[in-house]
ZAMAR-746936 format. One record per residue: residue in three letters; chain; y, z negated, x of N, C-alpha, C in turn; residue number from 1. Coordinates in nm, 4 decimals, padded with zeros to 6 digits. Each point is the difference from the previous one (the first is absolute). Layout:
res_chain_n_north_n_up_n_east_ca_north_ca_up_ca_east_c_north_c_up_c_east_n
ALA_A_Y_Z_X_Y_Z_X_Y_Z_X_NUM .
...
***
This chain:
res_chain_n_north_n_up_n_east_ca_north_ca_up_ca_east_c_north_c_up_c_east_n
UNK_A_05.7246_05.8668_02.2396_00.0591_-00.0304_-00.1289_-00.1046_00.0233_-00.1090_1 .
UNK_A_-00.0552_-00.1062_-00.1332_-00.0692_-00.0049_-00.0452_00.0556_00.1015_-00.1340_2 .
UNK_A_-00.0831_00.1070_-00.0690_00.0885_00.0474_-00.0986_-00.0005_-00.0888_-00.1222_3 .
UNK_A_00.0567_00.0429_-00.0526_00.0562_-00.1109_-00.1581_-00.0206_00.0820_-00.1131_4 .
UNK_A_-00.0514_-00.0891_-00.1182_-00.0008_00.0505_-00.1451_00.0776_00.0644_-00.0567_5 .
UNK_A_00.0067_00.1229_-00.0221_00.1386_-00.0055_-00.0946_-00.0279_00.0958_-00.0686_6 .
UNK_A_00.0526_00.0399_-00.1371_-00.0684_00.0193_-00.1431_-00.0317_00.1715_00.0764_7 .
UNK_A_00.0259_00.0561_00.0450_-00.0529_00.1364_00.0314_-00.1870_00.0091_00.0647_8 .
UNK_A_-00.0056_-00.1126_00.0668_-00.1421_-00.0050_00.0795_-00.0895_-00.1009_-00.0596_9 .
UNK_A_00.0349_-00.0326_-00.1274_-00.0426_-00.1093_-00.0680_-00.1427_00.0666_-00.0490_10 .
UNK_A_-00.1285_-00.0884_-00.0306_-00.0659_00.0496_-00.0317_00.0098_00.0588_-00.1432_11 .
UNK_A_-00.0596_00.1182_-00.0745_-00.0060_-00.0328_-00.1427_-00.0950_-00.0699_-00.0575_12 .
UNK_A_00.0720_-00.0096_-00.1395_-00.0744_-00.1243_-00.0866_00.0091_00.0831_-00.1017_13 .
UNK_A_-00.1124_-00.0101_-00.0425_-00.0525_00.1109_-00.1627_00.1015_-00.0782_-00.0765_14 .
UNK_A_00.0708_00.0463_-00.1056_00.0745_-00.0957_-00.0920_-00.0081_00.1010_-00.1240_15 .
UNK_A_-00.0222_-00.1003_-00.1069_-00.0379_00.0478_-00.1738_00.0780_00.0433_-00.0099_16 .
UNK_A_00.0229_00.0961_-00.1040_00.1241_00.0039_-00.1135_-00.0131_-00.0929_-00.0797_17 .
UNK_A_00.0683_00.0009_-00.1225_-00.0356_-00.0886_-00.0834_-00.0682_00.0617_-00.1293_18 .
UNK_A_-00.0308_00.1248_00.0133_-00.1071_00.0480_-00.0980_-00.1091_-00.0435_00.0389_19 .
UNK_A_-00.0576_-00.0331_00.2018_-00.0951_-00.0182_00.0002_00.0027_-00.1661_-00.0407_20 .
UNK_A_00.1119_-00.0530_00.0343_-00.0471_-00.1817_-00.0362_00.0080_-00.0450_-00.1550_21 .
UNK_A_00.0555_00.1003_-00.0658_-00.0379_-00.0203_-00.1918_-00.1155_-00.0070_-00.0136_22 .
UNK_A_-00.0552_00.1688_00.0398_-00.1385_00.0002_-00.0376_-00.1170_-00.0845_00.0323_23 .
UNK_A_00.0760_-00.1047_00.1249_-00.1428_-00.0857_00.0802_00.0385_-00.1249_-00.1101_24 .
UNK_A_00.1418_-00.0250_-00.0144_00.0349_-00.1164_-00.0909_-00.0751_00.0221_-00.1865_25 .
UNK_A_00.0033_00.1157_-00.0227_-00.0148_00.0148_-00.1340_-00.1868_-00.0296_00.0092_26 .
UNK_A_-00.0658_00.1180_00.1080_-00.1276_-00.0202_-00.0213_-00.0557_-00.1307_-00.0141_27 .
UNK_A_00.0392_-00.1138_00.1247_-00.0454_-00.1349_00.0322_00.0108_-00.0974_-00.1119_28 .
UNK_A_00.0832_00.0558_-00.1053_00.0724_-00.0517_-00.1232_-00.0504_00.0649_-00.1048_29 .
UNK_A_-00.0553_00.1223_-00.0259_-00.1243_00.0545_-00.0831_-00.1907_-00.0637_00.0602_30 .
UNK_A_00.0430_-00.0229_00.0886_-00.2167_-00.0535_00.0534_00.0449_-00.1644_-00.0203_31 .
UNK_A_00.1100_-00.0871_00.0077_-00.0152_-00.1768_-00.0266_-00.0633_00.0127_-00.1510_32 .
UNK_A_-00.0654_-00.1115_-00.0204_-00.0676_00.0012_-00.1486_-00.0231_-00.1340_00.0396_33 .
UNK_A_-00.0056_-00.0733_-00.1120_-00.0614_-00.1782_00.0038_-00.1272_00.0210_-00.0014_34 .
UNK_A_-00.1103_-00.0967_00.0801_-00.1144_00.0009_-00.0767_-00.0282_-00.1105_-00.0317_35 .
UNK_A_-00.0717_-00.0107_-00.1230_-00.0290_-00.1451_-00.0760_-00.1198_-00.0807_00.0529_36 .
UNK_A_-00.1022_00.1061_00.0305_-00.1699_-00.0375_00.0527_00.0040_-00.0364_00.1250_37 .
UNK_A_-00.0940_-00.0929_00.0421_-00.0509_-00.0172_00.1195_-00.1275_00.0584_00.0289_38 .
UNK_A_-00.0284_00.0637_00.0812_-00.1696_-00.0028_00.0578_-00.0121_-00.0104_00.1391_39 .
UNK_A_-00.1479_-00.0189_-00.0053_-00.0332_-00.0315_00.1400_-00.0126_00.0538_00.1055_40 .
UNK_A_00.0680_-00.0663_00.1491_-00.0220_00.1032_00.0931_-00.1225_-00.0513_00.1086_41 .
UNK_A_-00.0106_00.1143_00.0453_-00.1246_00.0108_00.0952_00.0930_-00.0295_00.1239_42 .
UNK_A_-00.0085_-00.1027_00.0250_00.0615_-00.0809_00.1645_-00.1104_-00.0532_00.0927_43 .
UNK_A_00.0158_-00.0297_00.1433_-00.0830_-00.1498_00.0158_00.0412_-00.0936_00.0060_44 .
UNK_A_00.1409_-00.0107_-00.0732_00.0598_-00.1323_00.0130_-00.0601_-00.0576_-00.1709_45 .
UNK_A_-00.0224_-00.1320_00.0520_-00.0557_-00.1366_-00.1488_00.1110_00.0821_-00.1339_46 .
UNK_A_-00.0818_00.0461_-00.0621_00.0891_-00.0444_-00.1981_00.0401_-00.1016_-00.0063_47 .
UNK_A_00.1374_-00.0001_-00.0370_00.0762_-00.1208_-00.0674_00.0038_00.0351_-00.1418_48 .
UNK_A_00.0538_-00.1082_-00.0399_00.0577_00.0499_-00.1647_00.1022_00.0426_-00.0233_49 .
UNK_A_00.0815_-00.0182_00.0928_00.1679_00.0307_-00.0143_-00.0433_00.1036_00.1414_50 .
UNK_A_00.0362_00.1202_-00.0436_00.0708_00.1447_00.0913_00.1530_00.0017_-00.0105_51 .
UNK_A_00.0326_-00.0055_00.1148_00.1564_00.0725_00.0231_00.0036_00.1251_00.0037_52 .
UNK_A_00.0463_00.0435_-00.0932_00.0931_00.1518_00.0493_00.1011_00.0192_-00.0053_53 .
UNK_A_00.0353_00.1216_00.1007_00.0993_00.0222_00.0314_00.1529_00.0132_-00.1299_54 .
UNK_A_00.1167_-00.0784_00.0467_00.0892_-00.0113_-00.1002_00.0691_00.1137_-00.0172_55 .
UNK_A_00.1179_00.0191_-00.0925_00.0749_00.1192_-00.0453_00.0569_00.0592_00.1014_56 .
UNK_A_00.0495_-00.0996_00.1372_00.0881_00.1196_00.0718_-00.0897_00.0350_00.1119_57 .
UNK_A_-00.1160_-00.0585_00.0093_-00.1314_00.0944_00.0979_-00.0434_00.0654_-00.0802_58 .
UNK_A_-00.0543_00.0165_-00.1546_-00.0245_00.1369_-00.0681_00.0879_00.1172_00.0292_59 .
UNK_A_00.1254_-00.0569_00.0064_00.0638_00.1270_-00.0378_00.0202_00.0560_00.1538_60 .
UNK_A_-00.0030_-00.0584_00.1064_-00.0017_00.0337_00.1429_-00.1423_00.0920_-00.0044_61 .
UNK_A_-00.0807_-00.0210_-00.0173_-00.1421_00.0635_-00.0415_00.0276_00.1221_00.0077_62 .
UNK_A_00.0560_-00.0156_-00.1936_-00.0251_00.1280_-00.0652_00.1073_00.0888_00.0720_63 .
UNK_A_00.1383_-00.0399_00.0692_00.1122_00.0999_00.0866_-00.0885_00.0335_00.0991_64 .
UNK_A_-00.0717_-00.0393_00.0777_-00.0524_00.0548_00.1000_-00.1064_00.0474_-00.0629_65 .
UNK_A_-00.0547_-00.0143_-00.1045_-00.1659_00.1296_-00.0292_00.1060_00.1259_-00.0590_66 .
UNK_A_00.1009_00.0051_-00.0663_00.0890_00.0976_00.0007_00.0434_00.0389_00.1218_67 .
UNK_A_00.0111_-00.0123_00.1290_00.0908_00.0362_00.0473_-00.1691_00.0785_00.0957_68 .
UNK_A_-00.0996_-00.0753_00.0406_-00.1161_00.0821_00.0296_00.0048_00.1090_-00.0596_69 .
UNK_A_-00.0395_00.0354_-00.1416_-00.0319_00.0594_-00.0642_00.0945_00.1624_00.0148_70 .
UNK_A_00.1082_-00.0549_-00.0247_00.1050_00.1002_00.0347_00.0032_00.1275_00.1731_71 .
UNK_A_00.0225_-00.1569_00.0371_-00.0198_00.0529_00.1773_-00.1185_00.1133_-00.0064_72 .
UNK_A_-00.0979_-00.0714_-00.0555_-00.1683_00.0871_00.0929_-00.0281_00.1087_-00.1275_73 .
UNK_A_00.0926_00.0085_-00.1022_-00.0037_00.1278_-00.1085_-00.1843_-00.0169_-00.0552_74 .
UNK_A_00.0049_-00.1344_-00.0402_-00.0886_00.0006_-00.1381_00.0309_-00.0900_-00.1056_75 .
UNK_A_-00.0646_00.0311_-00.0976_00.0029_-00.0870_-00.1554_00.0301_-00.1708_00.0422_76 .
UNK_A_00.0849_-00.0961_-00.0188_00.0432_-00.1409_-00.0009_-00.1492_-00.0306_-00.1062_77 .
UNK_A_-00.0745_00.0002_-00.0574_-00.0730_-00.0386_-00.0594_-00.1556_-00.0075_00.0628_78 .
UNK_A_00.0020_00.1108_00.1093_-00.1271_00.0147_00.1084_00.0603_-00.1056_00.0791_79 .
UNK_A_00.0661_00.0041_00.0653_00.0518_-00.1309_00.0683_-00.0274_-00.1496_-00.0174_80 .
UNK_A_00.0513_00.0022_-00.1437_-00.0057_-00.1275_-00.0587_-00.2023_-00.0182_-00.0026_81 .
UNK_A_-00.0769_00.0625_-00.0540_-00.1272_-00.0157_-00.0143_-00.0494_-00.0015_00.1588_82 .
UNK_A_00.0461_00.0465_00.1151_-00.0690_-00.0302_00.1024_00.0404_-00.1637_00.0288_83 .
UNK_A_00.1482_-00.0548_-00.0067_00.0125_-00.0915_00.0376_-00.1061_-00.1123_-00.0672_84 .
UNK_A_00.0169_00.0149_-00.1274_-00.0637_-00.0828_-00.1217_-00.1422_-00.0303_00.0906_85 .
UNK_A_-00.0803_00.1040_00.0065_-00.1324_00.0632_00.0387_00.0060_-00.1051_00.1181_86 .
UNK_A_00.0679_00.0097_00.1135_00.0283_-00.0689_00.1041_-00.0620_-00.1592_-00.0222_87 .
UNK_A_00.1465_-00.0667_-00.0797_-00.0255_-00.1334_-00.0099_-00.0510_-00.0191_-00.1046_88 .
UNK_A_-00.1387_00.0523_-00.0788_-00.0951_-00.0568_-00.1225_00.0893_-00.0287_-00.1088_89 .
UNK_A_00.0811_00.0369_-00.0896_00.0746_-00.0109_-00.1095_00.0244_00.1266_-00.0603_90 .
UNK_A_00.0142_-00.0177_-00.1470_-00.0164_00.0917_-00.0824_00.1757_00.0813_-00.0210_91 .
UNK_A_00.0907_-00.1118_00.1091_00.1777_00.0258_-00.0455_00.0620_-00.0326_00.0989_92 .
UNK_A_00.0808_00.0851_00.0541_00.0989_-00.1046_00.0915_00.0421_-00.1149_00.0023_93 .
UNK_A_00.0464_-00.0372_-00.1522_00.0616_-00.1390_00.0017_-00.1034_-00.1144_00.0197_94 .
UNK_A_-00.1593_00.0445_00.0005_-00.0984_-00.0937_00.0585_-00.0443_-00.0742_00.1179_95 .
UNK_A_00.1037_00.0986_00.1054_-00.0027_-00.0218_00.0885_-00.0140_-00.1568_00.0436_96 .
UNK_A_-00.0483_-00.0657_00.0693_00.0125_-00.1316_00.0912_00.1105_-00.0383_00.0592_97 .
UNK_A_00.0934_-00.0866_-00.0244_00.0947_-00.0113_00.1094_-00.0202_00.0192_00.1686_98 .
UNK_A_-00.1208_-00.0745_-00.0030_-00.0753_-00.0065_00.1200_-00.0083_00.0679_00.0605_99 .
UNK_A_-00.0303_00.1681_-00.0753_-00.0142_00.1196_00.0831_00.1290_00.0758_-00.0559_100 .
UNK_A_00.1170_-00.0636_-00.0114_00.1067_00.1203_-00.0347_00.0805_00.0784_00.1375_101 .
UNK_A_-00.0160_-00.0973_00.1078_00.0215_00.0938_00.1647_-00.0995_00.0754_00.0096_102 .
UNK_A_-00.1103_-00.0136_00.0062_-00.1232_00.0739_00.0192_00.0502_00.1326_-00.0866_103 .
UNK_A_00.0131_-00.0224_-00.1216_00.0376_00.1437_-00.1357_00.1752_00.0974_00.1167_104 .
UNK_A_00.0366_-00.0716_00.0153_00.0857_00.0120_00.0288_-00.0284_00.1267_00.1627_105 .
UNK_A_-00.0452_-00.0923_00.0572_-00.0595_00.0785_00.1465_-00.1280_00.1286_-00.0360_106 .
UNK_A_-00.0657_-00.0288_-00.0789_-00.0677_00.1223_-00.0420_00.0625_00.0987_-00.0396_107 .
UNK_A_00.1160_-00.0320_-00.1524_00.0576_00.1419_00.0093_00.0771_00.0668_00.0750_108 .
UNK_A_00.0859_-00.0406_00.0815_00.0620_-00.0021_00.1601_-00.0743_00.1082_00.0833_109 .
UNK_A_-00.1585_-00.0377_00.0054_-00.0639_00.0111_00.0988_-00.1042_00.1630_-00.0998_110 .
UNK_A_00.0371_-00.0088_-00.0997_-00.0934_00.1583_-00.0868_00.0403_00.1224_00.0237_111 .
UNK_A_-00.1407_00.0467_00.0713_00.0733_00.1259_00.0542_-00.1560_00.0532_-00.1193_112 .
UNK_A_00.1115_00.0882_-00.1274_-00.0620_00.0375_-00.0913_-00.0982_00.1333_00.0390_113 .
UNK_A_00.0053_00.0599_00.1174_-00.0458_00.1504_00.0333_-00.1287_-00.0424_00.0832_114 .
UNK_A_00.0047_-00.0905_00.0317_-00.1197_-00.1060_00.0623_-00.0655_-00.0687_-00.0873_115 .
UNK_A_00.0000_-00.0158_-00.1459_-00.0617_-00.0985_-00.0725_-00.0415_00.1098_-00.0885_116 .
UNK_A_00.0640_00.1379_-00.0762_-00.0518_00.0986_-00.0530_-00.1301_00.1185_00.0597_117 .
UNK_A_00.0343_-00.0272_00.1570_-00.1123_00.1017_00.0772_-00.1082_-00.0449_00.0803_118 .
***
């Protein structure tokens, strides 16, 4: 007889309060900012004239997950944000490339901050 799921042997699943999902909602919503400028990035893909970047609801997917890093691994959301930046050659998140917004995405996923500080 195969055993069966049932909510006692279930695995756990970390789950927020909602003090912690304000504070990831409020921060991600204090770091969005428009930016007006373009500059140039260091790629090896050809310059075009027209850059895509990433639109309002991949910014803000961004900035919830550089909050929610930030939180998790207990440092400053603003060191975060400058490694990612640092990462893909831009002076802002919202500079980001569409192109590379999985890539942004899988990096912060993948930041293990105690490994990048030592």
């Amino acid at each position: 007889m195969e055993p069966t799921m049932t909510k006692q042997n279930q695995p756990k699943r970390r789950v927020f309060g909602e003090t912690s999902r304000d504070h990831m909602e409020t921060a991600a919503k204090d770091l969005k900012v428009t930016c007006t400028q373009d500059v140039a990035f260091h790629s090896d893909r050809p310059v075009t004239t027209t850059v895509e970047r990433v639109n309002d609801k991949e910014l803000t997917s961004l900035y919830a997950l550089l909050a929610y890093v930030a939180h998790n691994q207990n440092v400053r959301q603003d060191t975060v944000q400058m490694i990612l930046e640092a990462q893909f050659g831009v002076d802002h998140v919202a500079k980001i490339r569409r192109h590379d917004y999985m890539h942004a995405i899988e990096f912060l996923v993948d930041m293990k901050m105690d490994e990048i500080m030592n």
